[in-house]
SEFIZA-619721 format. One record per residue (C-alpha): residue number from 1; x, y, z. Coordinates in steps of 0.02 Angstrom, whole numbers. Each point is the difference from the previous one (the first is absolute). Example, Ala and Ser with C-alpha at 12.3 -4.5 7.8 and 13.67 -1.06 7.14 Angstrom:
// residues 2
+-----+--------+--------+--------+
:   n :      x :      y :      z :
+-----+--------+--------+--------+
:   1 :    615 :   -225 :    390 :
:   2 :     69 :    172 :    -33 :
+-----+--------+--------+--------+
END
This chain:
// residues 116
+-----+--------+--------+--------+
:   n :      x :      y :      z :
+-----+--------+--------+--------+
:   1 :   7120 :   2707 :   5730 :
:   2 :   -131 :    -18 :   -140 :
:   3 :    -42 :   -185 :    -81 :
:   4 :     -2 :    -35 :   -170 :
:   5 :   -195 :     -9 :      2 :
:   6 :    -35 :    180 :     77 :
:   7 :    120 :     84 :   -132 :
:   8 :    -94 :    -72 :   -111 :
:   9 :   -173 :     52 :     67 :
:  10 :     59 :    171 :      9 :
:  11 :     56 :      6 :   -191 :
:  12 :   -181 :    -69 :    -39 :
:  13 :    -77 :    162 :    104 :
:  14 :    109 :    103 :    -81 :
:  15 :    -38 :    -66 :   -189 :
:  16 :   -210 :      9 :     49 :
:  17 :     30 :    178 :     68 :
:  18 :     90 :     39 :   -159 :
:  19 :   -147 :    -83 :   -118 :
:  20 :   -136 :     83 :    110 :
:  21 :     70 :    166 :    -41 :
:  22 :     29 :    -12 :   -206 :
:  23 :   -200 :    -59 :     20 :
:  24 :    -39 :    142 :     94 :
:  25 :     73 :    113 :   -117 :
:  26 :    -73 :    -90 :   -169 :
:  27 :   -166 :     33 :    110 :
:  28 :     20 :    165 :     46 :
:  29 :     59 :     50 :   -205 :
:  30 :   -140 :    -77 :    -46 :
:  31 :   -146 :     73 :     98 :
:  32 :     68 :    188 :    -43 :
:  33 :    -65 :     19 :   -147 :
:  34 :   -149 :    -87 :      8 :
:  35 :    -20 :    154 :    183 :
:  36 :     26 :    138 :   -145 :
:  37 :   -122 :    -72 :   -158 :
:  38 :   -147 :     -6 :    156 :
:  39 :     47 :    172 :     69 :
:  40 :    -38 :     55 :   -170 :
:  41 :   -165 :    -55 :    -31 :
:  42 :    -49 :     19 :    167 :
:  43 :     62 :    178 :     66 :
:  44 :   -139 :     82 :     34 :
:  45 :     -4 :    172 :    -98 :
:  46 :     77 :    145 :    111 :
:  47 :   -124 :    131 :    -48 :
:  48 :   -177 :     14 :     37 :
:  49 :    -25 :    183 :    -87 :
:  50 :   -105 :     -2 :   -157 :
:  51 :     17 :    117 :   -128 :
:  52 :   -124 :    120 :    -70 :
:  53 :    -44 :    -28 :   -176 :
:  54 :     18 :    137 :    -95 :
:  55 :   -157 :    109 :    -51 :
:  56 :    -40 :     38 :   -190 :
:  57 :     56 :    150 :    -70 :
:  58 :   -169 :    123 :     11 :
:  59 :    -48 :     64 :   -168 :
:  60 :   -131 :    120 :    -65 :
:  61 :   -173 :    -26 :     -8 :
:  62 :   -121 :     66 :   -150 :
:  63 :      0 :    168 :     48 :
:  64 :    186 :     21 :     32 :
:  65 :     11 :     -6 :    172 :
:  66 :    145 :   -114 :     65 :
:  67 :    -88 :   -120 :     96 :
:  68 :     59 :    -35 :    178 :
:  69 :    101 :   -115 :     55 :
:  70 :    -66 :   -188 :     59 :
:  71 :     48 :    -46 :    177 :
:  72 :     55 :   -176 :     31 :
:  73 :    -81 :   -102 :    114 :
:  74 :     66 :    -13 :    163 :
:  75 :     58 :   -176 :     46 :
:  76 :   -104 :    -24 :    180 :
:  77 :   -182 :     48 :      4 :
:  78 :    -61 :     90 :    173 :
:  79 :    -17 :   -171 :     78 :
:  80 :    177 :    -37 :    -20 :
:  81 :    -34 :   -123 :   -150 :
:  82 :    130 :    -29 :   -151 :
:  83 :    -77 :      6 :   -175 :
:  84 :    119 :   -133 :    -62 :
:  85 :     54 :   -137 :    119 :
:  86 :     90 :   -175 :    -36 :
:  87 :   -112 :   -127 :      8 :
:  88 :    115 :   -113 :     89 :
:  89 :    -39 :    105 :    171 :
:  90 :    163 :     95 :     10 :
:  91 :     -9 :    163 :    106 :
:  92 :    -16 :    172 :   -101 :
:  93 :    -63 :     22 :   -166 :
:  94 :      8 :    136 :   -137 :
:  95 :   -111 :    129 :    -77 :
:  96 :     58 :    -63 :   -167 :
:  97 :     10 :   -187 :    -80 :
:  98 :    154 :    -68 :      6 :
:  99 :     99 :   -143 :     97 :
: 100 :     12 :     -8 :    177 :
: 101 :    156 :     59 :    107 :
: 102 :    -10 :   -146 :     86 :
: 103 :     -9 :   -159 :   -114 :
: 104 :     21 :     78 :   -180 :
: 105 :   -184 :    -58 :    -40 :
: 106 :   -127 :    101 :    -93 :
: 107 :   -109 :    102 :    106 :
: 108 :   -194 :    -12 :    -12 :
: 109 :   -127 :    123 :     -7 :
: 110 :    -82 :     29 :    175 :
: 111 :   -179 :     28 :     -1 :
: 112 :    -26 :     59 :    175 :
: 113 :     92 :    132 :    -32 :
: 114 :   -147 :     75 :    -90 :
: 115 :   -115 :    -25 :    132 :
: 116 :    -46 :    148 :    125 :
+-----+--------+--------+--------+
END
């Protein structure tokens, strides 16, 4: 029913098929890892809350009187403005310095936010 030459055509399929799957796993083992090491620096932080910095301890002035305590400044001005923002243009900002949620990078001292 079958000739010699179509036997052997269909071994040769067979033997690609096989050799097109061991390369498709060799690729597949080795662009895994190479998916995790960019998720890592890349994943974008999770949490956009920023901490209060603790106030100083009040202590007593001159006369004895404990002096009262120092509010912190709030993070937004009226306008909606962060005091600290990253100067790469990522959204939010702080009312401390520190490094964005975003991008890790230090944040920078927004002048606006000063302005009335």
């Amino acid at each position: 029913m079958f000739n010699k030459d179509s036997i052997i055509f269909v071994e040769i399929l067979d033997q690609m098929k096989n050799i097109l799957l061991i390369l498709s796993f060799f690729a597949l083992v080795a662009l895994l890892p190479s998916c995790k090491e960019q998720t890592k620096t890349d994943a974008p932080a999770t949490s956009t809350e920023v901490s209060p910095t603790p106030a100083p301890a009040p202590t007593a002035d001159p006369a004895g009187q404990p002096a009262a305590p120092q509010t912190a400044e709030p993070a937004q001005n009226a306008k909606g403005v962060w005091h600290f923002t990253c100067p790469k243009g990522c959204e939010g900002g702080s009312g401390a310095q520190g490094t964005c949620a975003k991008c890790g990078g230090q944040l920078a001292h927004n002048a606006a936010y000063h302005q009335q």
